[in-house]
C-alpha positions as CSV (number, residue, x, y, z in Angstrom):
1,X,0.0,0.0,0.0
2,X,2.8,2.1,1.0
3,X,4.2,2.0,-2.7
4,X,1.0,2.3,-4.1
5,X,1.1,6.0,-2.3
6,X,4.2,6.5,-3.6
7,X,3.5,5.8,-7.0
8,X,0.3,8.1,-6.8
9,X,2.3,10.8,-4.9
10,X,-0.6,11.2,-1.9
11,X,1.9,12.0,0.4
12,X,-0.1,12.0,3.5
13,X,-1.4,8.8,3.2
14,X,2.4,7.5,2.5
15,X,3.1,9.2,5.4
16,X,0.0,7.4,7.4
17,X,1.3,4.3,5.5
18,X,4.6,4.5,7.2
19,X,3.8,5.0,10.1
20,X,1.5,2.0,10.1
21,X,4.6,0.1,9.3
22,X,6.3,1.0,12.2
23,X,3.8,0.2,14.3
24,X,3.5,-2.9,13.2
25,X,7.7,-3.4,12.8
26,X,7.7,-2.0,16.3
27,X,5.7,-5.1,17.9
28,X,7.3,-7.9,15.5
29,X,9.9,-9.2,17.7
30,X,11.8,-10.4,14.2
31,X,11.6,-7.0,13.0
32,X,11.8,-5.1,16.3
33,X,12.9,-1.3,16.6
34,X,15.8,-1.6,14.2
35,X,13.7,-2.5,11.3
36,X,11.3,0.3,12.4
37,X,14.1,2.5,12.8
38,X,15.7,1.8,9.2
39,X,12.0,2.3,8.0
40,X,11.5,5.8,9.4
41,X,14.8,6.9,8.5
42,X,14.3,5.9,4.7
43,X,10.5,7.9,4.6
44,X,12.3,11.1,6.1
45,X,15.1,10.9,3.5
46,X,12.8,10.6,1.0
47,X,10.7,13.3,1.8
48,X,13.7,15.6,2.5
49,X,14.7,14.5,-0.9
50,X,11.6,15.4,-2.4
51,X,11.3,18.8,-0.8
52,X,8.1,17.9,1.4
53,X,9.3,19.3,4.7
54,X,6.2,18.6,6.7
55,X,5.8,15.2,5.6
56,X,10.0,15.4,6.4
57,X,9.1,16.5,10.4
58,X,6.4,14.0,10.3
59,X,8.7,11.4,9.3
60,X,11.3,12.4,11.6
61,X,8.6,12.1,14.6
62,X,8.5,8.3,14.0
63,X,12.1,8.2,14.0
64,X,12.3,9.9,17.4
65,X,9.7,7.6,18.3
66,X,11.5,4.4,17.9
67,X,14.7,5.8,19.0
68,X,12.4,6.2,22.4
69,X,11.4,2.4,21.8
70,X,15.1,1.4,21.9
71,X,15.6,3.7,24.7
72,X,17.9,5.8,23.1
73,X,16.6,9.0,24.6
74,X,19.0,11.6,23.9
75,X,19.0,11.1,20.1
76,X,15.0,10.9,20.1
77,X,15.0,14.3,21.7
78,X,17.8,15.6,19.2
79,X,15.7,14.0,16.2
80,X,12.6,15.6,17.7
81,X,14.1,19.4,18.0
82,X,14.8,18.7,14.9
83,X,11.8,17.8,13.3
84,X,10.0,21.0,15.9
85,X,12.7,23.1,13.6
86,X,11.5,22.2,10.3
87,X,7.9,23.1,11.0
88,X,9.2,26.5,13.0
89,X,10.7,27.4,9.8
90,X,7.4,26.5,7.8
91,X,4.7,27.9,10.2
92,X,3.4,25.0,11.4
93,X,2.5,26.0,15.0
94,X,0.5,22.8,16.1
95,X,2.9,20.4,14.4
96,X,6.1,22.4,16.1
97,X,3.9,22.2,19.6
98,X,4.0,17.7,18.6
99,X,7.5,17.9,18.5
100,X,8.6,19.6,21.5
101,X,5.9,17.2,23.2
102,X,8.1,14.5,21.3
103,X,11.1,16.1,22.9
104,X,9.2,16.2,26.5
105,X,8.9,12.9,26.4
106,X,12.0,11.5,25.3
107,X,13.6,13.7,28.3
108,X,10.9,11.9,31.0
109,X,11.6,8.7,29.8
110,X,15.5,8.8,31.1
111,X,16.2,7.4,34.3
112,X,18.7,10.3,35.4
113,X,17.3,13.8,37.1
114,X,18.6,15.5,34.4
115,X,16.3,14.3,32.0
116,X,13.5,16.0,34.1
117,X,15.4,19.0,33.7
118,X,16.0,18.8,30.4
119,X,12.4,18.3,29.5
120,X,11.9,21.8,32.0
121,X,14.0,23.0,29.8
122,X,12.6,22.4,26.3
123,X,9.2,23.5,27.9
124,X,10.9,26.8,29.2
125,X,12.5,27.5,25.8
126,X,9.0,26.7,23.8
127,X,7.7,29.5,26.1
128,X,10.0,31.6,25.5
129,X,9.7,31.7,21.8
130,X,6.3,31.5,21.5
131,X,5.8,34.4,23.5
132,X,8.6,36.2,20.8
């Protein structure tokens, strides 16, 4: 289905399509989170390629996502400020607020005090330049 998208160029429902995927790679325990990760990584590549920088942020969610699934917290959050970047630059105000819930949550989910910090942090600097 995912190709079928492709092939059609409906970009959102590749991007639904992908992210189906990793869901599903996510809870195969062949596949598992390196699968899922590989899978995420190609969609944002693609859709940087392309141009398609929401669909790019989008994509880059799901690889913040699984990097949180292998518990790799500090590059989710990096992938995630990332992502909150692209749709800063673009104007996307509600996708932006996703990511640096993304970000938020990769922070929470390490097991050291600073991550709590860290996540104040990203919440702090959201403030801040929203307010701007």
């Amino acid at each position: 289905a995912m190709k079928l998208f492709q092939e059609v160029g409906d970009k959102s429902g590749e991007n639904a399509m992908v992210q189906l995927v990793i869901n599903a790679e996510l809870q195969d325990e062949k596949a598992g989170p390196a699968k899922a990760l590989e899978t995420a990584k190609e969609a944002a590549q693609r859709f940087h390629d392309e141009g398609d920088q929401e669909n790019e942020a989008m994509a880059l969610q799901n690889v913040a996502k699984t990097h949180l699934a292998k518990k790799e917290h500090h590059r989710a959050a990096r992938v995630a400020k990332d992502a909150q970047n692209i749709l800063s630059r673009i104007g996307d105000t509600s996708g932006e607020i996703a990511m640096l819930k993304t970000a938020v949550e990769a922070h929470l989910a390490r097991p050291d005090r600073e991550g709590k910090e860290d996540a104040l942090q990203v919440v702090v600097d959201a403030l801040s330049s929203f307010r701007d």
